[in-house]
C-alpha positions, 0 to 999 in steps of 0.5 A: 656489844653491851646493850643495856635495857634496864632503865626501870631499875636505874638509869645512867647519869646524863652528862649535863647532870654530872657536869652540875653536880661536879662544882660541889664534889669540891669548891663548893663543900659548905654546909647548907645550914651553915649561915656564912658565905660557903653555907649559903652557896650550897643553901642557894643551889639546893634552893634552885634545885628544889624550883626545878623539881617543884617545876617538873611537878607544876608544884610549889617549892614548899611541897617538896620533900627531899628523901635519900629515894623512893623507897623512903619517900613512901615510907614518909608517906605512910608512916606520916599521914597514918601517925597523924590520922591515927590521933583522929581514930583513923588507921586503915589504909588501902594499896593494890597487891602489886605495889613496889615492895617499898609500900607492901613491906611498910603495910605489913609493918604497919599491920604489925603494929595495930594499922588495918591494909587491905590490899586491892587486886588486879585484873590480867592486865595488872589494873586495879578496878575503882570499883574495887577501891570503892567497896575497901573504904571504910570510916576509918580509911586514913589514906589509900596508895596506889602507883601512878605506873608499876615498874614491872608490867608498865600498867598505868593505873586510872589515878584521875579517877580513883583520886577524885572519888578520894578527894570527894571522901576527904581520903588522902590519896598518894602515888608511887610515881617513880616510873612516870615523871620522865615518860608522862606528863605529871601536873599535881595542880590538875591530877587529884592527889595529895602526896607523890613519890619521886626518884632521880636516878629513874630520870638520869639523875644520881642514886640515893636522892628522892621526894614527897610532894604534898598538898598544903592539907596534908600533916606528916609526923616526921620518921627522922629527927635532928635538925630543923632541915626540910622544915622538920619533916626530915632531919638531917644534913641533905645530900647536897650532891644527889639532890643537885643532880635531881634538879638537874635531871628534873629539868632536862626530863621536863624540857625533852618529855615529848622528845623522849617519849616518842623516841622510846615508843618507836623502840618499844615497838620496834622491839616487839615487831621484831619478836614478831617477825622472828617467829618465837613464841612470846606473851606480852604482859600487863596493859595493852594501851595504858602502860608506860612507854619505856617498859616492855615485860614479856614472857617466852613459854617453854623457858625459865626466867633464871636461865633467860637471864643468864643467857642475855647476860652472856650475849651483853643484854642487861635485863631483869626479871620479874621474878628475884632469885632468893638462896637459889630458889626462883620466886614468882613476882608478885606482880604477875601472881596478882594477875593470875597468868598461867604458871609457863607464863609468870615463871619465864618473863622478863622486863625490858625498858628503855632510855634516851641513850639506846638505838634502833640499831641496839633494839634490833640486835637484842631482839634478834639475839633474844630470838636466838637465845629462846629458840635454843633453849626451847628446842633444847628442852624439846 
């Protein structure tokens, strides 16, 4: 039996999401921009999809920005509000030290290139203190970025906070949210911030379509030119099937969040409880009360992340690791260095999380067989 507990990387599509994207793999193949009658077709569904993710938001539909993921939504994000900053004599910006790569590799781009980052840290918990934010802001403080939740510990940040004292400062304040939207209830009218990241295939939507809520402050100088799509803030012909599918999925997350929610809750806890009660030795990382429901990171001293991973590969578990295997050499997620844990304890976690479609009974089976996995390899070693 295969068990996939690995919703924080992808997520599967949901069957009514394949169902409203299937019309435009063929019939409905006009370009969105094309004024005649396939053109508008196509131009009135992308218009529908865009009301669905707004609404998933509480958003207007003209705050919507639709990206090829995440990754390029934060792109947007930085290079667009820095550039147009810059022309104020502003070119500083803050992040936190455990961002999705898809910030931190921007920021030290963007330093390259004359920009000033200074990168917050965190506590062992994976939170960045706004006392901290705080103190890094300086005259020249463009824009500061902190994920809403981190995809690898699952620890929520205090955005509310932080947010208000930005707005109080006239800083823009953005959001990685990519893990949020599908498990906690997001509303850009009431939380202070003034651009978000979205991504459908974190919410049972297709891969390779994303988006950038702004707030009607906000000026973006765009990374791509070409065409008048997306009111010239990224050209290019959309990718009308993925951003479909987000629609769709933006919908069915909004519609069951409190649904799934308490469903991934009750596994996440049924998971631990049955590590517990197997006796092995495990560490919990990240958060112990803020912390997206769906993600779980933990750590079995005495192993090693690689070799856990191979293990639960071959007992059907997909899983990952916060740690990324580069030319054979194990490297320690920057998340969990960040956090300062021990070394026997950042070198053997491991991330689960999980989504609408796993079982109780599917959460008890892999627990049970992590239990086995880690209690051979511990006694092997001793």
């Amino acid at each position: 039996m295969s068990i996939y507990l690995d919703h924080a990387a992808t997520t599967p599509i949901h069957p009514k999401v394949k169902e409203a994207m299937l019309p435009y793999l063929d019939e409905a193949f006009g370009n969105p921009s094309s004024i005649h009658q396939y053109g508008r077709r196509v131009r009135s569904a992308l218009d529908h999809a865009r009301d669905q993710i707004a609404g998933f938001i509480n958003a207007d539909p003209g705050q919507i920005v639709f990206t090829s993921g995440g990754t390029e939504a934060d792109n947007l994000a930085l290079f667009g509000v820095l550039e147009a900053e810059r022309k104020k004599g502003k070119n500083h910006i803050v992040t936190s030290r455990i961002e999705h790569h898809a910030i931190l590799d921007t920021c030290h781009y963007l330093e390259k290139r004359g920009y000033e980052v200074t990168y917050l840290p965190v506590d062992s918990t994976g939170m960045v203190q706004p006392e901290a934010l705080r103190e890094a802001v300086k005259p020249q403080t463009a824009l500061i970025s902190i994920m809403f939740g981190n995809n690898e510990v699952g620890t929520i940040q205090p955005i509310r906070e932080m947010g208000e004292w930005a707005r109080e400062h006239r800083i823009f304040f953005h959001t990685d949210a990519v893990q949020a939207p599908g498990v906690e209830k997001i509303d850009v009218k009431q939380l202070p911030v003034d651009l978000m990241t979205i991504s459908s295939h974190k919410i049972n939507g297709p891969k390779g379509a994303g988006a950038l809520y702004f707030s009607p402050g906000v000026k973006l100088i765009p990374r791509m030119f070409g065409g008048v799509q997306e009111r010239r803030r990224r050209a290019g012909t959309e990718n009308v099937l993925g951003i479909i599918g987000f629609g769709q999925a933006a919908e069915l997350a909004g519609n069951h969040r409190e649904e799934h929610r308490e469903k991934i809750i009750k596994l996440r806890q049924i998971f631990l409880d049955e590590l517990v009660r197997s006796g092995i030795r495990h560490v919990v990382n990240g958060h112990p009360e803020q912390t997206l429901p769906h993600i779980v990171n933990i750590s079995f001293p005495g192993t090693d992340s690689e070799t856990l991973l191979m293990n639960f590969d071959l007992e059907g578990i997909a899983c990952s690791s916060g740690s990324a295997c580069t030319s054979g050499t194990l490297e320690v997620s920057h998340v969990l260095e960040a956090m300062h844990l021990p070394p026997e304890v950042t070198r053997s976690a491991i991330r689960f999380s999980f989504g609408w479609e796993n079982t109780v009974e599917e959460v008890k089976r892999a627990a049970e067989i992590t239990s086995v996995i880690v209690r051979r390899l511990t006694e092997t070693k001793g």
